[in-house]
C-alpha positions as CSV (number, residue, x, y, z in Angstrom):
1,X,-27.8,90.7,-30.0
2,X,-29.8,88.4,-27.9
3,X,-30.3,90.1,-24.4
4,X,-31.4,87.5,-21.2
5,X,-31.4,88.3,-17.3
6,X,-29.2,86.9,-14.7
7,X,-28.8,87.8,-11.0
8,X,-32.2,86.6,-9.7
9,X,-31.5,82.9,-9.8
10,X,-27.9,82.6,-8.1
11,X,-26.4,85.0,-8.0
12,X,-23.9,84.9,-11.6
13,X,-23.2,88.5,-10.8
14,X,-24.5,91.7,-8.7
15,X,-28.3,91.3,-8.0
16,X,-30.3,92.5,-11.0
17,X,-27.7,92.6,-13.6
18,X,-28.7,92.3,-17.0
19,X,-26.4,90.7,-19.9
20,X,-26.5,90.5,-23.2
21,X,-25.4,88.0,-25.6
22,X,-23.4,88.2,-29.1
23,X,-22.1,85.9,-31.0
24,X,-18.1,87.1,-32.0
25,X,-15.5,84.8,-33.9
26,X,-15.1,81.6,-32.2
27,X,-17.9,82.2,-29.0
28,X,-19.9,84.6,-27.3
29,X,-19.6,87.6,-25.5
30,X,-20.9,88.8,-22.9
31,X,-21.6,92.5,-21.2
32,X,-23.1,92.8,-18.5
33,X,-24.9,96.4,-16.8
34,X,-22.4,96.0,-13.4
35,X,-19.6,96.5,-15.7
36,X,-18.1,93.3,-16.3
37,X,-18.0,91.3,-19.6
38,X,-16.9,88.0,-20.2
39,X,-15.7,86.1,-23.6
40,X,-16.4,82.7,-23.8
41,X,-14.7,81.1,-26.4
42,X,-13.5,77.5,-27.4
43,X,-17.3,77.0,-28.2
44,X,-18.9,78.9,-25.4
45,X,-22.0,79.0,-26.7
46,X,-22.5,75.4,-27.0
47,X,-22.7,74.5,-30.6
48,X,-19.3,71.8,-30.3
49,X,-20.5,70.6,-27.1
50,X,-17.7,72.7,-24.9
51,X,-20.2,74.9,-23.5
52,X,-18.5,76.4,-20.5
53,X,-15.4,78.9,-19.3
54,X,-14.6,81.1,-16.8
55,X,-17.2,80.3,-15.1
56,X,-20.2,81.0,-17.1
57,X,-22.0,79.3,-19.8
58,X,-24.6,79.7,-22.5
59,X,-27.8,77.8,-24.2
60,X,-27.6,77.8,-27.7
61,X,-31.1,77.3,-28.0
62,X,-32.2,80.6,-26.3
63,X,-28.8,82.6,-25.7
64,X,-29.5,82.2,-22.2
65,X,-26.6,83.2,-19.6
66,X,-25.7,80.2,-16.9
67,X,-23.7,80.4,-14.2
68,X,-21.7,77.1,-13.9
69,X,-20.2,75.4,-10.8
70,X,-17.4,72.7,-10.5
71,X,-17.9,70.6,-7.3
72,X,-15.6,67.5,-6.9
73,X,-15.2,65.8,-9.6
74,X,-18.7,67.4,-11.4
75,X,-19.5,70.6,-13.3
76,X,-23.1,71.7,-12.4
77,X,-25.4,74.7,-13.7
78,X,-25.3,76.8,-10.6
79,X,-28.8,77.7,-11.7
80,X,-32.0,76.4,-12.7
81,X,-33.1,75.6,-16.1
82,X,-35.1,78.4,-18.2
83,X,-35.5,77.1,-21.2
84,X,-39.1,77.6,-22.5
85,X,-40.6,74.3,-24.3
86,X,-43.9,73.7,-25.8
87,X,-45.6,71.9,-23.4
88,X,-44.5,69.9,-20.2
89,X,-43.0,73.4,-18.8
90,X,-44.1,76.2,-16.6
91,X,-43.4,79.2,-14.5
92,X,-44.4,79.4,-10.7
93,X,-48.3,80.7,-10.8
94,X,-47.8,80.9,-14.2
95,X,-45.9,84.2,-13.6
96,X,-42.5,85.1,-15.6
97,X,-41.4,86.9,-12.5
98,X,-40.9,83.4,-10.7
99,X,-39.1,82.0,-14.3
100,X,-37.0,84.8,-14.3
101,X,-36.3,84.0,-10.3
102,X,-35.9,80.3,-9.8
103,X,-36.0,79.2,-14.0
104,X,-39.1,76.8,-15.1
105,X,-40.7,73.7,-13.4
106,X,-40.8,70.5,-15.7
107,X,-42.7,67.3,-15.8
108,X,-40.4,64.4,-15.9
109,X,-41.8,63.2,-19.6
110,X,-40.1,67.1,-20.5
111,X,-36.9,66.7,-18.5
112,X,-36.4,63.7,-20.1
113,X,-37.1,65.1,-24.0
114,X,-39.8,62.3,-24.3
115,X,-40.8,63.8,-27.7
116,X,-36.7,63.3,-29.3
117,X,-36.3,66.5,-30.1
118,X,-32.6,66.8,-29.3
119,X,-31.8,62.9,-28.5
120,X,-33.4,59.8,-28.6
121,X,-31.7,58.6,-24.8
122,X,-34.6,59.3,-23.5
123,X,-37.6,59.2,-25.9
124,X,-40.8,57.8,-24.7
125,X,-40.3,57.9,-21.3
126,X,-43.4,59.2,-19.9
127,X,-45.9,58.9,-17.4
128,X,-47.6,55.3,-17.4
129,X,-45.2,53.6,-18.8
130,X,-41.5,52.4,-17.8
131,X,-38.7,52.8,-20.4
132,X,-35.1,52.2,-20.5
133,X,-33.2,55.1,-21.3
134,X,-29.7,55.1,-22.8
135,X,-27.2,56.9,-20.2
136,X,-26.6,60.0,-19.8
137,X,-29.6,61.7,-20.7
138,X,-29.8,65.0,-22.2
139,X,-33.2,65.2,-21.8
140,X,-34.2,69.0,-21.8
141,X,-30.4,70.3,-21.0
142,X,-28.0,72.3,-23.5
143,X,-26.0,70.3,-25.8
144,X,-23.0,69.0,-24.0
145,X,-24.9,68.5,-20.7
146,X,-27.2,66.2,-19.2
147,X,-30.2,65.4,-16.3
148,X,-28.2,63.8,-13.7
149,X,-28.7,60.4,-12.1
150,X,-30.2,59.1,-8.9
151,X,-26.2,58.2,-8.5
152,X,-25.1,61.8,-9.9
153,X,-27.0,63.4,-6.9
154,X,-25.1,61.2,-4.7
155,X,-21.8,61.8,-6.3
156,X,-22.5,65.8,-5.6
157,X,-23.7,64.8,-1.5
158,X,-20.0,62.9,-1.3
159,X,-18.7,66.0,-2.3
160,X,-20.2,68.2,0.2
161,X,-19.6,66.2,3.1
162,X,-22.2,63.9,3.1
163,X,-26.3,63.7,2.7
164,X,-26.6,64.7,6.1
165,X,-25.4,68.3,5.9
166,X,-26.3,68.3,2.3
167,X,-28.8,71.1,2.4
168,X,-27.0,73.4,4.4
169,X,-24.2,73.3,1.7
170,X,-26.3,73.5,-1.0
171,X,-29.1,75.9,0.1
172,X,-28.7,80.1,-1.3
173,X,-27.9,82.0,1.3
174,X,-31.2,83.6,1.5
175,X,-34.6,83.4,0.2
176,X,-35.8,80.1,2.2
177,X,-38.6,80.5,4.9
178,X,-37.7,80.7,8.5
179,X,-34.2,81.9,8.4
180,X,-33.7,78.1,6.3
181,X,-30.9,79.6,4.6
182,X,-28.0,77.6,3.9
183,X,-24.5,78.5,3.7
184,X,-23.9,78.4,0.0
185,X,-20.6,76.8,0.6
186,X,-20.0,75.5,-2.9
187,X,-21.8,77.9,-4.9
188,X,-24.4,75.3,-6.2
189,X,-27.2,78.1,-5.2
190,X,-30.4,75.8,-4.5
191,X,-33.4,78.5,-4.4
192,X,-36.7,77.5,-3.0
193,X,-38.5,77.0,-6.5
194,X,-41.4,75.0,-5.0
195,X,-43.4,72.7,-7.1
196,X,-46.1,72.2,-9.5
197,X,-48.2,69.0,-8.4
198,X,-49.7,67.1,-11.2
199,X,-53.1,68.3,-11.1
200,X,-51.8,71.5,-11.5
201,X,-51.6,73.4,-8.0
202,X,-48.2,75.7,-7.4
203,X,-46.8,75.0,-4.1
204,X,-44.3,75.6,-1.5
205,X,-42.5,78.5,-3.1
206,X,-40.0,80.1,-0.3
207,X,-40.2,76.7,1.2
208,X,-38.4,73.6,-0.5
209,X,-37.2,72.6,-3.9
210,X,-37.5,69.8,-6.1
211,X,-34.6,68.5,-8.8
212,X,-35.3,65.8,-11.3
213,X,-33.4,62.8,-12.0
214,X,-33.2,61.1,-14.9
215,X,-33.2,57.3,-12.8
216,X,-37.3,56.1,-13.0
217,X,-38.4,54.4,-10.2
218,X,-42.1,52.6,-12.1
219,X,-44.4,53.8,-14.8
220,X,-45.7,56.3,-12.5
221,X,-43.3,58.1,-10.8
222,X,-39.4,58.9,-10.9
223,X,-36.3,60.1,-8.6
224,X,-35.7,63.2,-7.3
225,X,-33.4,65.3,-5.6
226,X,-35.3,67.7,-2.3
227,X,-34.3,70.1,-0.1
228,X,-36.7,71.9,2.5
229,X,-36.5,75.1,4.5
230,X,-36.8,72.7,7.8
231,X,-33.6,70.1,6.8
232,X,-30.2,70.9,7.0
233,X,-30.0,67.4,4.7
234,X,-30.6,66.4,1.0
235,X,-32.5,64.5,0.6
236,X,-33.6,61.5,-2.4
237,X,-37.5,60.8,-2.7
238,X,-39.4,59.5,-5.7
239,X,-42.6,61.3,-6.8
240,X,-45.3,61.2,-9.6
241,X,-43.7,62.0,-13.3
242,X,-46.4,64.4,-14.1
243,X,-45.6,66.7,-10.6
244,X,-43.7,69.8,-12.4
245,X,-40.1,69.8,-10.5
246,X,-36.6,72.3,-11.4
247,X,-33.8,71.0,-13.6
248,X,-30.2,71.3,-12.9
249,X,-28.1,70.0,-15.7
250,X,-24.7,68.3,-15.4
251,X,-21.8,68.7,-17.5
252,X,-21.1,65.4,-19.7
C-alpha cells in the first residue's frame, strides 16, 4: 500500500488528511484519515488511460492522489503536479514542505518530457531551440492527460466568465498575500506556488503563480498561464523556458 498526502494543495478533502493508495480488482482504493474512502474503478489508477471518477484521480507512476475538476467543457487537476523527475524539477527553497503544499515547479524542457520518456509529442523541445511538437502534449502529466495549450487556457477563461475576472474565479480561497484571495468558484484551487527563475532564485511564494503551456513562443522562451495576488484577472505572458513554473494537466 502506497500511502501519499492530500489536503494542503486544494483542498481534495479536510485540511491535513492523509490517504492511502491500494490497488483492488479493477482500480484503486482509497482511505483516507477524515473517514471517507473512495473506489475508483474503470481504470482509476491510470493504466488504460481513464484515470478519473468521482471526483478524484490517481498517477500511476507515484500512486499519487489528485483531485480533479470538470469546468465547461474541460476536466482539469484541481491541483498541482507532484511528480518527482530526475532533473528539470524542484520544490519551493528546495523544501518538501512547499512540494507537499503547492506540488513541484518545472522547467518547460520537463513539462514538455523533452527526454521521451513517456511520448515522443514533445521530445527535444528545450531551451535554445524551437521544435514542433505533435498536439496534445503529455509532457510530464499522467497517462491519459496532457500540458494544456496557450488555446486550452483560453478555453478554461471562457468558461469562467472571461480573462477579466479570471483570477478571482480561479484563485483558493486563501493563502494569497493581501487578502488576494479569490473566490474559488469553480474549484480549480490556484495556490500561490511562486516561481523558480532560471538562474535558480525561488520567488514570490504567497504572491502569484505561474502554469505552463505547452504553445512555444521562440527558442528561448514559452507561454504561460499567471495569476497574482494584486489582479482579479488571468492573465497569458511568455517567459524564459528554463524559469521553473507549476503544472496543471488536462484531461485528453
Amino acid at each position: 500500500m502506497d500511502t501519499v498526502k492530500n489536503g494542503a494543495k486544494g483542498d481534495p478533502g479536510a485540511a491535513g488528511t492523509s490517504c492511502t493508495a491500494e490497488e483492488v480488482t479493477g482500480g484503486v482504493k482509497i482511505t483516507c484519515t477524515d473517514g471517507k474512502t473512495y473506489t475508483l474503478n474503470n481504470g482509476a489508477d491510470g493504466k488504460d488511460g481513464r484515470n478519473f471518477d468521482e471526483g478524484w484521480m490517481v498517477d500511476h507512476r507515484d500512486y499519487h492522489i489528485y483531485k480533479i475538476v470538470t469546468i465547461g467543457t474541460q476536466t482539469w487537476m484541481a491541483e498541482n503536479l507532484n511528480y518527482e523527475t530526475e532533473t528539470g524539477s524542484y520544490c519551493y527553497n528546495d523544501s518538501a514542505k512547499y512540494c507537499e503544499k503547492y506540488g513541484r515547479l518545472y522547467t518547460w524542457a520537463t513539462a514538455m518530457d523533452s527526454a521521451g520518456t513517456w511520448t515522443t509529442n514533445g521530445k527535444g523541445c528545450g531551451d535554445g531551440k524551437t521544435c514542433s511538437p505533435t498536439y496534445p502534449v503529455r509532457g510530464v502529466c499522467p497517462e491519459g492527460w496532457h500540458l494544456p495549450t496557450q488555446t486550452e487556457w483560453n478555453t478554461l477563461f471562457t468558461a469562467v466568465r472571461g480573462q477579466s475576472t479570471a483570477g478571482r474565479m480561479l484563485k483558493s480561497t486563501s493563502g494569497w498575500y493581501d487578502s488576494g484571495n479569490g473566490t474559488d468558484a469553480y474549484s480549480f484551487s490556484a495556490l500561490p506556488a511562486g516561481n523558480r527563475s532560471y538562474y535558480g532564485e525561488y520567488k514570490d511564494e504567497g504572491r502569484d503563480a505561474y502554469f505552463w503551456s505547452s504553445t512555444e513562443d521562440n527558442s528561448g522562451s514559452a507561454y504561460d498561464m499567471f495569476l497574482y495576488y494584486s489582479l482579479g484577472n488571468a492573465g497569458l505572458g511568455n517567459n524564459y523556458k528554463d524559469d521553473g513554473f507549476s503544472v496543471r494537466c488536462v484531461k485528453d
